[in-house]
C-alpha positions in Angstrom: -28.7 -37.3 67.8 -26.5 -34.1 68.2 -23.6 -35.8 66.2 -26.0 -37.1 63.3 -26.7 -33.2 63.0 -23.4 -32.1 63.2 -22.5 -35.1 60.6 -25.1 -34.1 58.2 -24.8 -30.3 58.9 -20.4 -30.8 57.7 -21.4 -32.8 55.0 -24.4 -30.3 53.7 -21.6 -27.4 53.7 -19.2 -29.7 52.3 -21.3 -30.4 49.6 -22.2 -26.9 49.4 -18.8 -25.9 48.7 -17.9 -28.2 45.9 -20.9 -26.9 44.2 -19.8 -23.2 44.8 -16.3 -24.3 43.7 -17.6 -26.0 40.2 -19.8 -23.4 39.6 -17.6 -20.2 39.9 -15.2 -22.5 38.2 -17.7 -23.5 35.2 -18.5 -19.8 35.2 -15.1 -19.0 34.3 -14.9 -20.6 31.9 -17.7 -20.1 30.5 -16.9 -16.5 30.5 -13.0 -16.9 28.5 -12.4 -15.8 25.2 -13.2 -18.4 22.4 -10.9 -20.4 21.2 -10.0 -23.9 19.8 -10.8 -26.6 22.6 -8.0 -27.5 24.7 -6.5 -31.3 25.6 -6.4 -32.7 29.0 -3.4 -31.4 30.8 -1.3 -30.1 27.8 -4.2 -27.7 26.5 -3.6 -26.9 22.7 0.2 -26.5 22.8 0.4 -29.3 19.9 -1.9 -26.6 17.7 0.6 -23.6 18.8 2.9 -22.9 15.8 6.5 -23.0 16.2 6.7 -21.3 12.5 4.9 -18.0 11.2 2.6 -18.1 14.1 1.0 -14.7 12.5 -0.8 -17.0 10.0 -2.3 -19.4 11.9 -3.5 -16.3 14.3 -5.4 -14.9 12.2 -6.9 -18.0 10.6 -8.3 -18.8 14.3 -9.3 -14.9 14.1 -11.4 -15.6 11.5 -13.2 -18.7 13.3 -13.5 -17.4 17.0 -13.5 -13.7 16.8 -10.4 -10.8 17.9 -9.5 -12.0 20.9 -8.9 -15.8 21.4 -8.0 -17.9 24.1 -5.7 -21.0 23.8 -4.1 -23.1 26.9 -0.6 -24.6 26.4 0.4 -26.5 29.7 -1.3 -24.4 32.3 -0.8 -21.3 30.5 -3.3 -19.1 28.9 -2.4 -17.7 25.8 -4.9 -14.5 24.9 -4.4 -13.7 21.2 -5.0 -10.5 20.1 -6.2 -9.7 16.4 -7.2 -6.4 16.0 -6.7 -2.8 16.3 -9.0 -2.2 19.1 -8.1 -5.0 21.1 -4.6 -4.6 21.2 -5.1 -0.9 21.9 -8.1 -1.4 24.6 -5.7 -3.6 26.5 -2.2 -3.0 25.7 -2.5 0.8 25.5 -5.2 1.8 27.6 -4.5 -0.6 30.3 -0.7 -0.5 29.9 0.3 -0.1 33.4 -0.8 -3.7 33.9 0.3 -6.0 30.8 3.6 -4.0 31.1 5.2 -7.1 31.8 6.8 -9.8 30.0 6.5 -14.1 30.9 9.2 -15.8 32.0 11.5 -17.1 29.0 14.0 -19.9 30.9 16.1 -20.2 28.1 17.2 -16.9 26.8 15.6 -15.3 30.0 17.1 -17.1 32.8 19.8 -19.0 31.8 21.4 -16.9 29.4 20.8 -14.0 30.9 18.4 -11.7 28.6 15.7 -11.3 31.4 18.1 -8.3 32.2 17.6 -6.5 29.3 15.3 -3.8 27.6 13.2 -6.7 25.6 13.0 -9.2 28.1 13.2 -8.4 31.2 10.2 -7.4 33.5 8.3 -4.4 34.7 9.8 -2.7 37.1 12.5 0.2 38.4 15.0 -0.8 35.9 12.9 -1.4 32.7 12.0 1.9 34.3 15.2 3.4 33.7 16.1 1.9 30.6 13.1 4.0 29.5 14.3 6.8 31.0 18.0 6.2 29.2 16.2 5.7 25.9 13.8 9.1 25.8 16.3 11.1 27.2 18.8 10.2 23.3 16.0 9.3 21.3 13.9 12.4 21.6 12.1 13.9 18.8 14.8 16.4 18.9 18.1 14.3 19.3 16.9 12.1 16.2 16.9 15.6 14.6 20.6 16.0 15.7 21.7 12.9 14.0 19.8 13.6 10.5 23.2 14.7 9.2 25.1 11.4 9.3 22.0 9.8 8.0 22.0 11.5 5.1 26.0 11.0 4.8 25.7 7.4 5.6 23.0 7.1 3.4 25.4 8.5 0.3 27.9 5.6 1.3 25.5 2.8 0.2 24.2 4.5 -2.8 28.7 4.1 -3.5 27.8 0.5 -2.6 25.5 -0.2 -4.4 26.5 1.4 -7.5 29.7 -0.5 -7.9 28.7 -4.0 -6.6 24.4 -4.0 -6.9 24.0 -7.5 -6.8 25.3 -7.6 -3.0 22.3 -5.5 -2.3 21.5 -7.2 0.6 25.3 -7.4 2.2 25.4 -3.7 1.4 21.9 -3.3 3.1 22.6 -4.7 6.1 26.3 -3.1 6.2 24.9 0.5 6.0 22.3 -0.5 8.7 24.8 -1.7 10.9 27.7 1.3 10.4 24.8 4.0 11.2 23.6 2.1 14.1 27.0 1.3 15.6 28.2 5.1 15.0 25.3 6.4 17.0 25.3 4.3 19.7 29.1 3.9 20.2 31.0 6.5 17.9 32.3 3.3 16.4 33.0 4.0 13.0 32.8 0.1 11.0 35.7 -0.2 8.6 34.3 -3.1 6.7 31.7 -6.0 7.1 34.6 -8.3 9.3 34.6 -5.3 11.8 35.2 -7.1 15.1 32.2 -5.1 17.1 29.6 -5.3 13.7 30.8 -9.3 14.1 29.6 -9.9 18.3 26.4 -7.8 17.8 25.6 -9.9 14.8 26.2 -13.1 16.2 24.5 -12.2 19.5 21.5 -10.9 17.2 21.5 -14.8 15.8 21.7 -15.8 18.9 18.8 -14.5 20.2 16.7 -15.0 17.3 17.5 -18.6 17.9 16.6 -18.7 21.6 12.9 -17.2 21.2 11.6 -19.3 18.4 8.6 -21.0 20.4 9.7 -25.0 21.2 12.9 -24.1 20.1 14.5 -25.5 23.5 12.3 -28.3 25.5 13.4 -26.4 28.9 10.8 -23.6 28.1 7.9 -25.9 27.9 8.6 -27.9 30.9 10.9 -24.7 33.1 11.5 -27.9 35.6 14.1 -29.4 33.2 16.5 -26.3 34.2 17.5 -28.2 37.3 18.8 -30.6 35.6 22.8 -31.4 36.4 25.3 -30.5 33.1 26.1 -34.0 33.6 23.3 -35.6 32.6 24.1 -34.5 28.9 21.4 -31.9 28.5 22.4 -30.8 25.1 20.5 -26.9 26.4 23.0 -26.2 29.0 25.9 -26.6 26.5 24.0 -24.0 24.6 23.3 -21.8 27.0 27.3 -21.2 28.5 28.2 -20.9 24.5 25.2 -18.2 24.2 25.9 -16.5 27.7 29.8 -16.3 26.8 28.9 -14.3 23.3 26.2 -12.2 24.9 28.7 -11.5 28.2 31.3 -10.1 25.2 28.7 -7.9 23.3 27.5 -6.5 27.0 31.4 -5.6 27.8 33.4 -5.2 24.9 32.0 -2.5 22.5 31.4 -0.6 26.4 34.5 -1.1 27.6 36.1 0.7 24.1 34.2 3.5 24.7 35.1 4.5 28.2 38.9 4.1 27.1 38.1 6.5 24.1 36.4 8.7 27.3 39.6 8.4 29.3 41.9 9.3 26.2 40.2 12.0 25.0 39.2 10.2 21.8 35.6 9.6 21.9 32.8 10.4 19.4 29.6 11.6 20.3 27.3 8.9 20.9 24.7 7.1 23.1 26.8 5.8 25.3 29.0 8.4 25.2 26.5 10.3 26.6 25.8 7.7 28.8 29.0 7.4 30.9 29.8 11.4 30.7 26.4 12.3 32.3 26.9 10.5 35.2 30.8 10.7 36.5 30.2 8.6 39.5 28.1 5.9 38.1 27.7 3.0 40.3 28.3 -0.7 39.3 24.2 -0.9 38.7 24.1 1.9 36.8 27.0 0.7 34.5 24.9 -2.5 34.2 22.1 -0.5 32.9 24.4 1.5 30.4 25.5 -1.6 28.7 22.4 -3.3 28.1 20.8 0.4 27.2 24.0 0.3 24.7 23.5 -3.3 23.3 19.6 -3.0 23.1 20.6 0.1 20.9 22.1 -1.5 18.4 20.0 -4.6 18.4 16.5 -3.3 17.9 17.7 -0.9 15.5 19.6 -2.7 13.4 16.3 -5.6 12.6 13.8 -3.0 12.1 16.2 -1.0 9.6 17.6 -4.0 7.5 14.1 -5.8 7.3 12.0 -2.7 5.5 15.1 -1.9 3.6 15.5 -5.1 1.5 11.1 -5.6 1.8 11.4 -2.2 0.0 13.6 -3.7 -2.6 11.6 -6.8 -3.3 8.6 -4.8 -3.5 10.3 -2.3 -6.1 10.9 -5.3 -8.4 7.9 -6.6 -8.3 5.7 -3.2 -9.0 7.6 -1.3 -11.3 4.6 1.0 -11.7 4.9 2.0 -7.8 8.5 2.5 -8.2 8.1 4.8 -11.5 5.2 7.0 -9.8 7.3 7.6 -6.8 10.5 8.3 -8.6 8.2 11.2 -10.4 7.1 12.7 -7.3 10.8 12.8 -6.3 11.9 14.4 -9.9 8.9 16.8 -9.0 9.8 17.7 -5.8 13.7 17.5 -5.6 15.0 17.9 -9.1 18.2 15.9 -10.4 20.6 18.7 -9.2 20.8 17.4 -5.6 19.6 14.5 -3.3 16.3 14.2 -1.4 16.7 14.9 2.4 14.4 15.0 5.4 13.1 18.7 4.6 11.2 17.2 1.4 9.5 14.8 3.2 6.5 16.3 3.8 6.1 17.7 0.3 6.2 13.9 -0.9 3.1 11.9 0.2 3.5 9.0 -2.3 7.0 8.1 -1.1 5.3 8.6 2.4 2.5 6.3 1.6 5.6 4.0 0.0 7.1 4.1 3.1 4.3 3.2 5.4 3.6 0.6 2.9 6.2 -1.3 3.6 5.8 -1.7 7.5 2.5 -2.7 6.3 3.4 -5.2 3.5 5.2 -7.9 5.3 5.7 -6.3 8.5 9.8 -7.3 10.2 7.9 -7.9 13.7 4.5 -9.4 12.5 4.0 -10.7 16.1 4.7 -8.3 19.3 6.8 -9.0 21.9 4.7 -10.5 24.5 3.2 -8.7 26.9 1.7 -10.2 30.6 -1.0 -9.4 32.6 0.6 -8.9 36.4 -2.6 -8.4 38.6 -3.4 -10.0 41.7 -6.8 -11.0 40.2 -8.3 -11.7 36.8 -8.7 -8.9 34.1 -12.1 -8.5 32.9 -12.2 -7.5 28.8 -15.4 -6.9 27.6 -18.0 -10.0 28.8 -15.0 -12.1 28.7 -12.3 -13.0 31.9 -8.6 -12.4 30.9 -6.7 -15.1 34.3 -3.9 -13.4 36.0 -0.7 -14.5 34.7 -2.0 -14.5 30.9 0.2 -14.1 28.2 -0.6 -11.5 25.7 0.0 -11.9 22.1 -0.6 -8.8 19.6 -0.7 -10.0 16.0 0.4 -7.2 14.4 0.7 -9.5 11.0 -3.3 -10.5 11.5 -4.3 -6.4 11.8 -2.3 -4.9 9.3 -3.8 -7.8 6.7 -7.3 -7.8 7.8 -9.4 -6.6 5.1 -11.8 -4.5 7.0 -9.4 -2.3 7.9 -6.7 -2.2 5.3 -8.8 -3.3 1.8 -7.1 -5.5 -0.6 -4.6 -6.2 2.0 -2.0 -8.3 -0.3 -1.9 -5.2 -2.6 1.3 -2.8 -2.2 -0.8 0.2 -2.4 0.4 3.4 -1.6 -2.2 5.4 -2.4 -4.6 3.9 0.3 -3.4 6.3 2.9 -3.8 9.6 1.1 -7.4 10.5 0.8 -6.9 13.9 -1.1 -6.8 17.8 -0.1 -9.4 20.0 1.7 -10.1 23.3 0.6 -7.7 25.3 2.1 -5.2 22.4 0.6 -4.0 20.8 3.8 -3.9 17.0 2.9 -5.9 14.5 4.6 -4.2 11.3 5.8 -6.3 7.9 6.7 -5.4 8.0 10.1 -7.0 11.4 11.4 -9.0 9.7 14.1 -6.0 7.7 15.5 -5.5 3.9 16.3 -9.2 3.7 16.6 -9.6 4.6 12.5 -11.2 1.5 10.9 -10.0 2.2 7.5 -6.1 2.2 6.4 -4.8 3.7 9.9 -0.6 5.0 10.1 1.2 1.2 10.3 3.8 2.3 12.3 0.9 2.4 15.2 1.3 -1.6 14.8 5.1 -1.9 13.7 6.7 -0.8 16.9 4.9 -2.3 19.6 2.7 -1.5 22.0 1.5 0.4 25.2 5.1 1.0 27.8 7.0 -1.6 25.9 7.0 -0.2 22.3 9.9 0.9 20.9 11.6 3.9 21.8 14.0 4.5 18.9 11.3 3.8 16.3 12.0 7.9 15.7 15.3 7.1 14.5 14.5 3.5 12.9 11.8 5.7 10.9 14.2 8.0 10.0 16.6 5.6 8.6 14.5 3.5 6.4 13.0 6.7 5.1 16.4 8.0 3.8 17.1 4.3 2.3 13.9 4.4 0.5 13.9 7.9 -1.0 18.1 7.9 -1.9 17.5 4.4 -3.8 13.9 5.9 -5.4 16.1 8.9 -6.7 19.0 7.1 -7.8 18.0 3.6 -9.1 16.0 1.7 -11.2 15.4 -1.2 -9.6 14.7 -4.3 -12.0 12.0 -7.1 -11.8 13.2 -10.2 -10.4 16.2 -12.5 -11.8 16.0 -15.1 -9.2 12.2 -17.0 -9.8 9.6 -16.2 -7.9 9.2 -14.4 -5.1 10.8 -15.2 -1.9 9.1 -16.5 1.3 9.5 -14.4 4.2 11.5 -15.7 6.9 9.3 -17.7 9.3 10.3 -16.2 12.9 9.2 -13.4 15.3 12.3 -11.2 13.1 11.1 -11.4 9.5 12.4 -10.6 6.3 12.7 -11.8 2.6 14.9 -14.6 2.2 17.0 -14.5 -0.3 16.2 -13.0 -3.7 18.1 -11.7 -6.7 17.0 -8.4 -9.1 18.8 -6.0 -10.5 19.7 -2.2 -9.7 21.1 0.7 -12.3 21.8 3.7 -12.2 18.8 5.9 -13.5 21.2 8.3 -15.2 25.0 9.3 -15.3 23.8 12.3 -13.4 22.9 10.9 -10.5 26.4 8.7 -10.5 27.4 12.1 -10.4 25.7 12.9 -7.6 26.9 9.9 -5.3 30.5 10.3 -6.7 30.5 14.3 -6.0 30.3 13.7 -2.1 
């Protein structure tokens, strides 16, 4: 009789805890995010894009709601599609979706999970931070105003003797400043030997993170696999890790000899290496991916609003004509615009936030990752440990409730006029929280401890583009068609488009000839 009880009694609480089990289980999911229903075992990973993910984002936005929740393969996605998400969560509760997911390709077996982009929270994403805000102040982008402004002169040269290389001038004059204030490298021409790695190692990586791209970051087991099985992956991997190893040493390496000799010009890494005489083999790690990140992050952000800028010139001639006014207003034709006008220009301001906004170069954030012990809890909704956090940047900045008529390049949406005492009111007083027309640079940059920390100096530079080609060019309407697509990866920018580009007067030939 005692062992009938003791039977019935186990199989009550066994029974008991299945139902326990299923029901905190239903109740979790019950309480997820919507989203479009998952398979069996692979989840939605065949309704994940591969191409202009930013699109389809916001298309299941408009179905499910801000923030969505899609499976691929065990792991949750959480899609993020407006302002207040992304800043409830990525801002306001930084400390824990600081992190970044495991990436096996570019991560682990090439070797980026080191670096500034990649590579996880903790001490040294901590002191790349460090390295980054102690050269990248407010006040040391200041310092380097000068050489944007005689950089900037160059490519107006450029462009006024060959205009229809727009874009290889473009992306020359981007890479020149970059490389000057990060290594006191000063490129010659575009088959400079350093301007060659870092571009290659750029392509590179754009390569590695397209999602699918490589079948070993679906299924990370694959990475076990022998080289001699033929697993085409590996092959790639040794040629990527061989360019990136070069990039890391090289352009480093130059610059402590130039140290040694007596040679060097001032730069990031100058600064780098001469603050700390004793440096240890870790913190000389640190210093070169500080170094490379430098010129990498820069260099996208600067080259993609540049030639956006162009495209949009050509195809709103009225824009270009009303900001060229304010410019003739404000500066004159007896000298070039420069930072100190800047604030006496709010159309070219507008212009310029316009174009982050337009076709934004990083219309999906780097993802982010949540890295509690336990489940987040957003709203009535559970956010599982281990998610990976998707910001669509793209989906906010063209949502119509917060930025009307959002295909329009509109400038004038972010200037709502002058009070009384004839301070000008911007759109974005109340911060990221602002519902209508808010700064884009809040969403063009990233987010929370992992946004960008030379967006000072990437601002700068496509600010001094914008307003030297306003004052000096007349840009044409298209000659190539119609308009380019944008290019379909987490870096975007126009493919390739033709217009032309004249001087606006023999003047300012002068001008650009005169330095």
């Amino acid at each position: 009789m005692f062992d009938l009880f003791r039977q019935v009694l186990i199989l009550a609480t066994l029974v008991l805890l299945v139902v326990v089990y299923f029901s905190k289980s239903n109740a979790r999911r019950r309480s997820l995010p919507p989203g479009p229903k998952p398979l069996p075992i692979i989840g939605n990973v065949l309704e994940i894009p591969t191409e202009r993910s930013w699109i389809k984002y916001a298309e299941w936005g408009r179905l499910y709601g801000d923030v969505i929740h899609v499976k691929a393969i065990g792991q949750s996605l959480i899609i993020l599609n407006s302002a207040k998400a992304i800043f409830d969560l990525l801002e306001r509760k930084g400390g824990i979706y600081a992190d970044r997911p495991q990436v096996v390709m570019a991560g682990d077996l090439v070797g980026w999970n080191n670096s500034p982009f990649l590579g996880h929270s903790g001490p040294r994403h901590k002191e790349y931070r460090r390295l980054f805000t102690e050269v990248l102040s407010a006040r040391k982008v200041e310092e380097w105003r000068p050489l944007q402004q005689a950089k900037v002169i160059q490519l107006a040269a450029q462009l006024m003797k060959s205009p229809d290389a727009f874009r290889a001038h473009i992306k020359s004059h981007v890479g020149n400043l970059i490389f000057e204030i990060s290594h006191g490298h000063l490129v010659k021409d575009d088959s400079d030997a350093l301007l060659t790695i870092a571009q290659q190692v750029d392509h590179d990586f754009a390569e590695m993170v397209v999602p699918g791209a490589f079948l070993v970051d679906v299924f990370p087991i694959l990475r076990h696999l022998p080289s001699w099985t033929g697993a085409s992956f590996k092959r790639k991997a040794k040629q990527y890790r061989e360019t990136l190893t070069a990039a890391l040493e090289w352009p480093y390496q130059q610059v402590k000899d130039q140290i040694a000799a007596g040679t060097a010009l001032p730069s990031f890494t100058t600064s780098l290496i001469e603050r700390k005489e004793n440096a240890t083999e870790e913190d000389e790690f640190n210093f070169k991916w500080a170094s490379l990140g430098f010129v990498l992050a820069g260099s996208d952000t600067s080259y993609g609003s540049l030639t956006s800028f162009v495209l949009a010139m050509s195809l709103h001639p009225e824009v270009q004509r009303k900001a060229q006014a304010e410019i003739d207003s404000v500066v004159g034709a007896s000298r070039l615009p420069t930072f100190l006008d800047r604030p006496d220009m709010p159309y070219v301001e507008g212009l310029v936030r316009e174009v982050y906004r337009w076709n934004p170069v990083g219309p999906i954030a780097s993802p982010h990752r949540l890295t509690t012990e336990a489940d987040d809890v957003y709203r009535d909704w559970t956010i599982p440990k281990g998610s990976v956090v998707i910001a669509n940047s793209w989906g906010v900045m063209h949502d119509p409730e917060v930025y009307p008529d959002p295909f329009e390049f509109n400038p004038d949406r972010y200037i709502l006029g002058k009070t009384n005492d004839g301070i000008r009111v911007w759109s974005d007083p109340l911060g990221p929280d602002q519902i209508i027309n808010p700064d884009p640079r809040k969403f063009a940059f990233g987010y929370g401890r992992r946004i960008c920390p030379g967006q000072l100096l990437a601002d700068d530079t496509v600010y001094m583009g914008i307003v030297t080609m306003l004052a000096l060019f007349d840009i044409g309407p298209l000659t190539s068609g119609k308009p380019p697509q944008y290019t379909p990866n987490v870096i975007s920018h126009p493919e390739h488009f033709a217009c032309s580009m004249k001087p606006r007067s023999h003047q300012a030939q002068d001008l650009v000839m005169g330095h």
